[in-house]
N, C-alpha and C positions, 0 to 999 in steps of 0.2 A: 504494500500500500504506500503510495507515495505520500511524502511530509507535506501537509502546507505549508507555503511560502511567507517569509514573515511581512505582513501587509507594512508600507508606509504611507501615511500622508503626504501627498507634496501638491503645496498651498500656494503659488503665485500672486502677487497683487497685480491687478487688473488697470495697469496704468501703460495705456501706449501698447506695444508688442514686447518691450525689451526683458519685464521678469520672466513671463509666460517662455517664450526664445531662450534665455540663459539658462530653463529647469531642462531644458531637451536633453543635454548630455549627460544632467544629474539623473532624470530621468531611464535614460541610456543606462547609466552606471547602476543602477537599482536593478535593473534587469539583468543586465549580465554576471552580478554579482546575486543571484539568488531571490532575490526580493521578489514583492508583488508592488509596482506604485500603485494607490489611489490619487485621481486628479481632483483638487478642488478649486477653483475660482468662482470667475465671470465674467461677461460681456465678449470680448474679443480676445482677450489670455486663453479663456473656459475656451470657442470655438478654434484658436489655430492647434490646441494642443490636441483637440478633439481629431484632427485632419492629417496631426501627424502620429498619434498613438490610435489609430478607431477601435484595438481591440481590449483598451484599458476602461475600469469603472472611473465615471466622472461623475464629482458631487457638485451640485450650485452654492456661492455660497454670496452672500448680501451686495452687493455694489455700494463701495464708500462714495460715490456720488462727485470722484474727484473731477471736477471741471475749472477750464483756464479762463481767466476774463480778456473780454477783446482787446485790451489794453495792457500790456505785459507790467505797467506798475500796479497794477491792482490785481495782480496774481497771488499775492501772502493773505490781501482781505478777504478776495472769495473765499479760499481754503478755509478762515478764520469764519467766514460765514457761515460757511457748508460744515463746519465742523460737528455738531450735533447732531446732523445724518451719520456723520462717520463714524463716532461714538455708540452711537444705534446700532451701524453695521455689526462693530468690535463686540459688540455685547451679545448681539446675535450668534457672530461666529463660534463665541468662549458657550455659549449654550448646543452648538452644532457639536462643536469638538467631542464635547462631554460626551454627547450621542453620540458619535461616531467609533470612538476607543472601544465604546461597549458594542456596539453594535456590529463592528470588522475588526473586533480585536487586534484591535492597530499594535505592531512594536514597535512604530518610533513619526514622529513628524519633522517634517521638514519643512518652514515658513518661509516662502522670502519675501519679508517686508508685510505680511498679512499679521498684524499687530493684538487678535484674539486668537490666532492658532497655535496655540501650546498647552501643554497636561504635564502636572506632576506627576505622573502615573508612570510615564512612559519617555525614555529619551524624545526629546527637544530643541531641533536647532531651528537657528534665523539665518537667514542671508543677506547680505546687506554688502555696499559697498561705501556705505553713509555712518562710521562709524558718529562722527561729524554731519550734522545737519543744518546746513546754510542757508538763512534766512535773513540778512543784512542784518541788523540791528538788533533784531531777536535771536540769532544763530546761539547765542550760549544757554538760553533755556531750552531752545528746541533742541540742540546737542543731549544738554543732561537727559531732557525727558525718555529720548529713544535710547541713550544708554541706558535707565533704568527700566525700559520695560525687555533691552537685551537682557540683562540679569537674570530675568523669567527663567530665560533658556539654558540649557545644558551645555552649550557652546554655540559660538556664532561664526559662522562661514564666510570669511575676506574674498572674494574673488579678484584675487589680486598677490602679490609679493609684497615681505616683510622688510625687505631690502630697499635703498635706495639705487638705480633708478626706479621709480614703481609708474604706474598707469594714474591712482587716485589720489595722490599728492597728500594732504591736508584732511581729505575726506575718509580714506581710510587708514588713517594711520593715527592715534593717540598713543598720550602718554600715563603710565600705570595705571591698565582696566583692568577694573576691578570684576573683568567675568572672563571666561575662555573663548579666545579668538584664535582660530585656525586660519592660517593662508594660502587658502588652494590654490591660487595662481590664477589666471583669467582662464574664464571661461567661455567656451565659442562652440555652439555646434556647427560652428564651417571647419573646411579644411582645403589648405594651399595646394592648388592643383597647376601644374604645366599645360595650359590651353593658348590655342591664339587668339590675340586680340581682336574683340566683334565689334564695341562700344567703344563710343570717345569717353564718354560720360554715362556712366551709372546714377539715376536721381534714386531714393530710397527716404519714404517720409512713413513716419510712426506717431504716437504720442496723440492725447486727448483734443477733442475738439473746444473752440472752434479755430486754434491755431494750427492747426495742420492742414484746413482747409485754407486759410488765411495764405498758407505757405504756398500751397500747391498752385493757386491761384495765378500770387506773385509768381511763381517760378515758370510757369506756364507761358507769362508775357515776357519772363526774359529769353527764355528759351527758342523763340524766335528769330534772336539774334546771335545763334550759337551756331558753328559753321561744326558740325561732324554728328556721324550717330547717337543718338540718345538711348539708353531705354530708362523710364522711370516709373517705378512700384509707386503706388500711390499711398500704399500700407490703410488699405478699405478692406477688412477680412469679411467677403459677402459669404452665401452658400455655394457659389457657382464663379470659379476663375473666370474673369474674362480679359482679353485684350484687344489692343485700336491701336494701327498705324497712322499717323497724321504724322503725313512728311518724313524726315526726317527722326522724329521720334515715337517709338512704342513704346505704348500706355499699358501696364498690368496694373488690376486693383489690389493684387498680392500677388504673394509666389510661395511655397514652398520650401523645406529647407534645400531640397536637393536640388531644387529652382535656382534658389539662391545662389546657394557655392557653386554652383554652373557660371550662373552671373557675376557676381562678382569677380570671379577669377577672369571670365571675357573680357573684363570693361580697364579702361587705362585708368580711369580719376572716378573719386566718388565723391557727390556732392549731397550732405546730408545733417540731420541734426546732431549735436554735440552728447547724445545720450552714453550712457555709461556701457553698455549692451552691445552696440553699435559702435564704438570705440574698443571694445575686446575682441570684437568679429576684423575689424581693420588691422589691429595688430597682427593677427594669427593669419591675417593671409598677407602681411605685408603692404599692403593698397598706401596710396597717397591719395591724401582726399581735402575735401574743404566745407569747413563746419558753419551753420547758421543756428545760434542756441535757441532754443524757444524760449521769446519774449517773458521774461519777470522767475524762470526756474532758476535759481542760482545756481544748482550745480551745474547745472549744462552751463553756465557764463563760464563757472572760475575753471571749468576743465579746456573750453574754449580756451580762454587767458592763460592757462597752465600753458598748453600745448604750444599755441602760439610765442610767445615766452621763449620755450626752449628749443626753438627751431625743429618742430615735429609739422604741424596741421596749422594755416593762414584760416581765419575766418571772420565773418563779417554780421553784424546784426541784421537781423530782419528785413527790416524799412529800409534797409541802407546797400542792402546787397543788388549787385549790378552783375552780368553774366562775366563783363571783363576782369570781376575780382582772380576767376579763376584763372588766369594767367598767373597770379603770386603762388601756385602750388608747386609752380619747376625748383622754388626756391627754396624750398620746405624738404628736410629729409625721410619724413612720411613716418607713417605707425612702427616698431618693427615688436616681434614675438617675444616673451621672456620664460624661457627653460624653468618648466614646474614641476619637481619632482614627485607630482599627486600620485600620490595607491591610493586609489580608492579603497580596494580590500581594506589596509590598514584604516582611512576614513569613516567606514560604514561597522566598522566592528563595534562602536556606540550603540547601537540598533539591534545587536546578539548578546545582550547582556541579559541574563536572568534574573 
């Protein structure tokens, strides 16, 4: 009679594509290593993971309701607005979880960034690359607060190196925490392939409305005035791929991972948001690229500003970006990979503990 498999939790937050996309390889690694994952989110995390796991159980779990304001300085007060939805979610989730432990006897969860999924019952990790949470003026209580609800947890998963050079600068990196931080090293479900170049330009847009629509817009009329192949994902996860040549550029509402690392590795330059996700996907295939942060999120500023800074990625705000920025990319020495010595094996032995 064969053993069941010890079930995990794994809990994305539901912001953009980019948590839902980084659980892929964690994912990946729970399978290979014995495990059963259960999927939990929502909105567009809940359906892309749905499309690339279709034979795994997926639970729903609340929508924190996070939305951008049209104006990227009034990005901290929405949030501060909306906050008592999200509080609701949180409360909801810590009531799901309870259910859930007992009812798939769960042996272990895995959060990333879903700020009600954990149980004392049962190992508990977080994932974050935010040990540090940046929010101009407020950043040192908004810091404390998500370091003390990491505490919860059994350990918390860096995706990222403990070493300097690193990818998250500031953001993941503190000084004496007072909880366990592992550093797995970035994470990518792509992989560097030797293909010939299809694309001039790679466009690739994620992340909450209604700035992504904002973007797309703007990028659409600069695009016009851009002399070689385009293709650009609009990162619209419907039920049904579709795409449209107009001109010189093909339009997908999404792609797949294996879409993906096809494309990306086609395309010479990739022009995109400053997301954290998206920036670990660039390293690990090498790409040079050129960053637009979305209006009023500070981490996507100061990893822009990091980058730019240290002669890696040129990029340019929003309202301000023109097609001829991307000329300043030859200048730039682009993403490159940093050697992680992950075992998973050794990672996931938390989860076989009796």
């Amino acid at each position: 009679m064969e053993t069941a498999k010890p079930k995990i939790l794994v809990a994305p937050l539901n912001w953009g594509l980019g948590h839902a996309t980084r659980c892929i390889p964690i994912i990946e690694a729970l399978l290979e290593n014995g495990f059963e994952p259960i999927i939990a989110s929502d909105g567009i995390a809940l359906h892309i993971l749905q499309k690339e796991f279709p034979d795994l159980v997926f639970l729903e779990l609340p929508s924190y309701q996070i939305e951008y304001a049209k104006n990227g300085a009034f990005f901290k007060w929405k949030l501060i607005k909306n906050s008592p939805k999200m509080m609701e979610a949180i409360y909801i989730e810590r009531q799901l979880t309870k259910k859930w432990v007992k009812e798939y006897k769960l042996a272990g969860i895995i959060s990333d960034n879903r700020l009600g999924i954990y149980s004392k019952k049962i190992p508990s990790v977080f994932i974050t690359h935010q040990l540090n949470v940046l929010t101009g003026n407020t950043s040192w209580i908004t810091s404390k607060l998500h370091q003390y609800i990491i505490k919860k947890y059994n350990e918390c998963w860096v995706p990222d190196v403990a070493e300097i050079p690193n990818l998250t600068g500031k953001l993941g990196h503190i000084k004496n925490p007072h909880f366990k931080i592992n550093y797995i090293g970035p994470l990518s479900r792509l992989n560097k392939v030797d293909l010939p170049i299809k694309y001039d330009l790679m466009v690739i847009l994620s992340g909450p409305e209604p700035q992504r629509t904002m973007l797309e817009v703007h990028l659409k009329e600069e695009l016009l005035r851009f002399n070689g192949n385009v293709i650009f994902i609009r990162g619209v996860v419907e039920s049904e791929q579709k795409s449209e040549q107009k001109g010189a550029v093909l339009y997908y509402n999404y792609m797949t991972s294996v879409q993906l690392e096809q494309t990306f590795n086609e395309s010479e330059m990739v022009l995109c948001r400053s997301g954290y996700t998206t920036v670990m996907d660039l390293a690990k295939l090498g790409k040079k690229a050129f960053f637009i942060p979305t209006p009023g999120q500070f981490e996507q500023e100061y990893l822009a500003k990091k980058y730019k800074k240290e002669g890696i990625v040129p990029y340019a705000k929003q309202d301000k970006f023109v097609i001829e920025n991307l000329y300043e990319i030859a200048m730039y020495k682009g993403l490159y990979s940093f050697k992680s010595d992950l075992d998973w094996k050794r990672l996931l032995l938390l989860f076989e503990r009796k």
